[in-house]
GUDRENRO-82581 format. One line per 8 residues: their letters; for each residue x negated, y negated, z of C-alpha. Coordinates in pm, 1 decimal. Each point is the difference from the previous one (the first is absolute). Layout:
BEGIN
a) X,Y,Z  ...;
//
This chain:
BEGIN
xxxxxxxx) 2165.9,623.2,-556.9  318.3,67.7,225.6  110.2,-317.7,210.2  311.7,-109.1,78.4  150.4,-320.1,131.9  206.3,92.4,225.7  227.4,-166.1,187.4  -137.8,27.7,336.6;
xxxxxxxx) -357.7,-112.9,-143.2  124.2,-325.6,-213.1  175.4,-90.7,352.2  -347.7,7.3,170.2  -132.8,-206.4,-258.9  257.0,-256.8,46.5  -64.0,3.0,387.4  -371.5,-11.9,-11.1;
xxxxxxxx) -65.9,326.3,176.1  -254.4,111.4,-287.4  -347.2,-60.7,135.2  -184.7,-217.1,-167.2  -324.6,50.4,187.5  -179.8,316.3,-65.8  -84.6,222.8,292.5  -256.8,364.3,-13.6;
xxxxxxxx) 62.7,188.8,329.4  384.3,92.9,-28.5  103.7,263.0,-267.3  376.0,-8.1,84.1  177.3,344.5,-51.4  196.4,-155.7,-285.9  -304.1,-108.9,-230.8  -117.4,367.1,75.0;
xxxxxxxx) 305.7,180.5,-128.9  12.3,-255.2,-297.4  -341.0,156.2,-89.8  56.7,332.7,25.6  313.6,-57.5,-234.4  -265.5,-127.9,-231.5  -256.2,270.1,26.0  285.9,265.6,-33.7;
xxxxxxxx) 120.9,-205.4,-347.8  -304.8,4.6,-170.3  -184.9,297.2,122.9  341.1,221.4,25.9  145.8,244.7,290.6  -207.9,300.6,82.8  154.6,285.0,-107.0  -129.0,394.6,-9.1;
xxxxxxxx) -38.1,28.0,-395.4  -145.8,-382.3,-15.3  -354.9,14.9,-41.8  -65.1,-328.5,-139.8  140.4,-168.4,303.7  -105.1,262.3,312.5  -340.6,-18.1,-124.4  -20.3,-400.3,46.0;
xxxxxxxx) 168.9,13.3,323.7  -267.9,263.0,117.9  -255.6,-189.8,-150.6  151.5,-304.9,262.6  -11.0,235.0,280.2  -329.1,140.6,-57.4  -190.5,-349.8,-6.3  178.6,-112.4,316.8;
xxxxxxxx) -63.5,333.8,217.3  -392.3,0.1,-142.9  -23.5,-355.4,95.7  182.3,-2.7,316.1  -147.9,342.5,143.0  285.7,163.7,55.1  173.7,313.5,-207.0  295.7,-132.3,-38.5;
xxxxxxxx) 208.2,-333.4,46.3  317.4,203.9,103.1  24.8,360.0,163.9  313.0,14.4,-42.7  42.4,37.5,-401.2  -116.9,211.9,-291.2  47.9,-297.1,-190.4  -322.2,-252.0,-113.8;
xxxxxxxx) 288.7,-246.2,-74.8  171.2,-0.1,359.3  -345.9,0.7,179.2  -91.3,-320.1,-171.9  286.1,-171.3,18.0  143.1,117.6,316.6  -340.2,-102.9,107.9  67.3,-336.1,-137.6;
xxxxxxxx) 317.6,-127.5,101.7  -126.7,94.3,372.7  -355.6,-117.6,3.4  -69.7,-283.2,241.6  -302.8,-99.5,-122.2  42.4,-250.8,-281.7  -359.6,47.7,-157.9  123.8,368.2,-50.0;
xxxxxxxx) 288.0,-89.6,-122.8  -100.5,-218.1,-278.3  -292.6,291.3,-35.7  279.3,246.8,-159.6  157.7,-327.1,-149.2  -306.1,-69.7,-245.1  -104.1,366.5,-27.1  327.6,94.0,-180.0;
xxxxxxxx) 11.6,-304.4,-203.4  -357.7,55.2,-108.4  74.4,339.1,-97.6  385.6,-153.6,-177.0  -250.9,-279.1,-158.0  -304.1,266.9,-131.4  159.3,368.3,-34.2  330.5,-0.7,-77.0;
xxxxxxxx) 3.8,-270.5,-206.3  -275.5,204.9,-241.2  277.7,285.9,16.3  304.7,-211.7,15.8  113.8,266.1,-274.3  16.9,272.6,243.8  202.1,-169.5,275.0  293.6,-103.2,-215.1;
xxxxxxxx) 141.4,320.0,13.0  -84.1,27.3,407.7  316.2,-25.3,178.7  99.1,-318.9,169.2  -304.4,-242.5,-207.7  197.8,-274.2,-136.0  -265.9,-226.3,-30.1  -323.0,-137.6,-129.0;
xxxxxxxx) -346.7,-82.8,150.9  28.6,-316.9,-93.9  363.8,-61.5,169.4  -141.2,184.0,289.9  -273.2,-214.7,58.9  225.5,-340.3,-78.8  275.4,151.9,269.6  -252.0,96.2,298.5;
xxxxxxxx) -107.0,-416.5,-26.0  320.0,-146.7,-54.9  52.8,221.7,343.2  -257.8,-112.3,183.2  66.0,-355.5,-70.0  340.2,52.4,67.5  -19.6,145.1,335.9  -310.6,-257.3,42.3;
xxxxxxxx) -265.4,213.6,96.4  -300.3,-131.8,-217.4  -174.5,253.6,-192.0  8.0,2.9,-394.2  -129.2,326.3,-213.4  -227.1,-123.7,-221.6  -269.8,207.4,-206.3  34.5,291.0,192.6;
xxxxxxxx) -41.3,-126.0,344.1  247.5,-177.3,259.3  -148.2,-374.5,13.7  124.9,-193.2,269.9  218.3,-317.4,-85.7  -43.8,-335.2,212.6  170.6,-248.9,-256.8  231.4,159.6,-296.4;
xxxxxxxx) -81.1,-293.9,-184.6  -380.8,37.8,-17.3  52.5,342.7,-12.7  200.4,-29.6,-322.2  -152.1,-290.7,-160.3  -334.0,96.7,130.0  -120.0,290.8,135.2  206.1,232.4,-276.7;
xxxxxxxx) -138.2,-165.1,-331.0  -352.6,57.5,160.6  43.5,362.5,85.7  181.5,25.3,-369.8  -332.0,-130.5,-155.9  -264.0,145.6,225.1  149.6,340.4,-44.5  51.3,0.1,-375.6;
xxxxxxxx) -338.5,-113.3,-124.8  -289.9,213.8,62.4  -276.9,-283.4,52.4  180.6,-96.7,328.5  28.0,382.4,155.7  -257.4,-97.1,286.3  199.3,-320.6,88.1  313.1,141.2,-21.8;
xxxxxxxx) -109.3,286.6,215.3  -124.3,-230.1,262.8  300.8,-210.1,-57.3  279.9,303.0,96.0  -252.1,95.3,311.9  14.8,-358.7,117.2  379.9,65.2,28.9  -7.6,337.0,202.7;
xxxxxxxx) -238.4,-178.7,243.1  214.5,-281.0,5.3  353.1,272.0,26.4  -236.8,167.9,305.1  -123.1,-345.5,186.0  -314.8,61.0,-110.3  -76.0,-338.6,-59.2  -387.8,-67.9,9.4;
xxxxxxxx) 14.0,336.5,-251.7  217.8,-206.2,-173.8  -224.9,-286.0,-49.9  -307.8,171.6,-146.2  287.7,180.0,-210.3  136.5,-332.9,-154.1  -373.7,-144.2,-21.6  -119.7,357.9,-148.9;
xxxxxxxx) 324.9,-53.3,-238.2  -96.0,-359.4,-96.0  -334.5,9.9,-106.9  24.9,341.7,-169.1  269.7,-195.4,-217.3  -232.9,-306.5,-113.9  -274.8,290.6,-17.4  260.2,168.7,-273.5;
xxxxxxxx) 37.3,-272.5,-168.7  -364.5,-134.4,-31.7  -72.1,363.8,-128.5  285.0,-84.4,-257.9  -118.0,-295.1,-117.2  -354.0,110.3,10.7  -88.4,-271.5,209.8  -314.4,81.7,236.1;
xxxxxxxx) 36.4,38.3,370.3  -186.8,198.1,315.6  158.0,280.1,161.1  -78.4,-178.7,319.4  159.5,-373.0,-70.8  218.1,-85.2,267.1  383.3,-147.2,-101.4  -140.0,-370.4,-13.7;
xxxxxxxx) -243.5,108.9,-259.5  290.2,194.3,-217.7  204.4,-289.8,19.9  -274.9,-273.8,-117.4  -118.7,262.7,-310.3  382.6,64.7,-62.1  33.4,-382.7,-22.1  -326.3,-66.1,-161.3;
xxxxxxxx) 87.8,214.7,-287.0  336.6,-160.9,-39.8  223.3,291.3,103.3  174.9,-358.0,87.1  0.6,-282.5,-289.0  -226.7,-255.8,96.3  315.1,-257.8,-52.7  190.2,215.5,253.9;
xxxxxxxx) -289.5,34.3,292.6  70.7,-312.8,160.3  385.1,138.2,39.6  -118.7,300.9,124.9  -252.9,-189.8,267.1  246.3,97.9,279.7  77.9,374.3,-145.0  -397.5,18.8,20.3;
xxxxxxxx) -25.8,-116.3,384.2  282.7,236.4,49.9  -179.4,280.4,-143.1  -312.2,-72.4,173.6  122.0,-66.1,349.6  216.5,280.2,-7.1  -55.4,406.8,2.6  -355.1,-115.5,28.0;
xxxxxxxx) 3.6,-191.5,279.0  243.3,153.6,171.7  -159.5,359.1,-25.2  -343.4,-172.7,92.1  158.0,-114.1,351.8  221.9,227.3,83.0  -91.6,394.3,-105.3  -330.5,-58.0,-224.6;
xxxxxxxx) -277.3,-12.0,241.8  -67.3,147.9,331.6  238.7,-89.6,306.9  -263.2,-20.5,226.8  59.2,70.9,416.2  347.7,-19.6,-45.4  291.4,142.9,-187.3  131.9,-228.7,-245.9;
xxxxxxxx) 348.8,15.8,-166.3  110.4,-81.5,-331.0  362.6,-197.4,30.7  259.6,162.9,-236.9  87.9,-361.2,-175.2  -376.6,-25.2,-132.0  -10.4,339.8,-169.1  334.0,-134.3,-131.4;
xxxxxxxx) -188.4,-285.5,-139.9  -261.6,227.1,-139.1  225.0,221.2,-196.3  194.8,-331.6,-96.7  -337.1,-151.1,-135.3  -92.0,318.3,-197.6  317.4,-1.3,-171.6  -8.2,-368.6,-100.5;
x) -321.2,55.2,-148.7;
//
């Protein structure tokens, strides 16, 4: 991964001009060139004898025309790599932006790193996936726009903190053990509901998440359930069954209220039951609490 102090950037550390509070809307120009520097050193320059690499970049293209409806994203190029990115660093819609941001690095994170062999040689690649991946989030928390890619998707960021210490070691364990696949994909659309203000979605997403997760785990401990039982029922027969040492429940008393009163009740006011005669709206802060709950658990 390529980053440099510089001189100019430790000075706006020592003035207090790097933001410390994320924002989504605003993907400066800078942060855009930083990531086309980063596609271009891990995927490589496209060049007329450079298969390897003109095939991925048309592959980028393709997607984004077939989704978009259009036949191209520039008119004015023969090349898949300038209609992207030229695309890119003029887009004013952010949501498109960060579309071509977490298309690419899917591909970077799936496809070239199963033929990482054949892009060494591709002219300008001087680096990994992995260092790909690490630079494009040290970049967006840099410029503080607050996005993280994580398991192949862009995940919005509220606190780096909980993201870190939170959020991360659950996606890490969801998506690496197969008994948790439902929860985990539940889980990840949670996030893109959340990343699209989607928030009642959001809610049945985290509550959808949670129980499929005790669900998992009664089904590993062959411990009987109903496909039916609501959260409060999971969390008794969890309890019950001492997933929790019976010396420890009265310590976890609060953890259990938590867990009760949140996703649950939340999703049951606010986006799991009909509106009735008038449009209802889910405040972002309690799909924040949703998605805060479902990673605690």
């Amino acid at each position: 991964m390529s980053i440099f102090e510089l001189f100019s950037k430790r000075q706006k550390k020592l003035r207090g001009d790097i933001p410390d509070v994320y924002q989504y809307e605003n993907i400066d120009q800078s942060f855009r060139v930083q990531v086309v520097h980063i596609v271009r050193d891990t995927i490589g320059v496209e060049q007329i004898y450079n298969d390897t690499t003109n095939l991925v970049y048309q592959d980028i293209h393709k997607i984004l025309c077939k989704e978009y409806g259009v036949f191209t994203l520039n008119k004015n190029t023969n090349s898949n790599f300038s209609a992207v990115f030229d695309y890119f660093l003029n887009e004013e819609s952010y949501e498109k932006c960060l579309d071509i941001i977490e298309l690419t690095f899917r591909i970077i994170d799936t496809y070239v790193r199963d033929q990482e062999w054949n892009f060494r040689g591709a002219t300008g690649v001087s680096q990994k996936p992995d260092d790909a991946i690490q630079e494009l989030n040290f970049r967006f928390k840099e410029s503080g726009i607050g996005y993280q890619f994580e398991s192949g998707e862009l995940l919005r960021v509220d606190s780096q903190y909980v993201h870190s210490e939170i959020v991360k070691p659950v996606l890490h364990l969801l998506g690496t053990d197969k008994k948790y696949v439902g929860a985990n994909d539940e889980f990840l659309s949670a996030h893109e509901h959340y990343r699209h203000k989607r928030y009642k979605e959001c809610l049945n997403d985290c509550l959808k998440s949670f129980e499929s997760l005790m669900k998992a785990i009664h089904e590993k401990h062959s411990w009987s359930y109903y496909q039916n039982d609501t959260a409060k029922k999971l969390i008794n027969s969890c309890l019950a069954n001492k997933l929790v040492p019976e010396y420890l429940q009265n310590q976890f008393s609060s953890v259990r209220a938590l867990l009760e009163s949140g996703i649950p009740t939340v999703r049951n006011k606010e986006g799991g039951h009909g509106q009735g005669t008038e449009i209802t709206s889910v405040p972002e802060h309690l799909a924040s609490q949703g998605e805060f709950t479902q990673s605690f658990s």
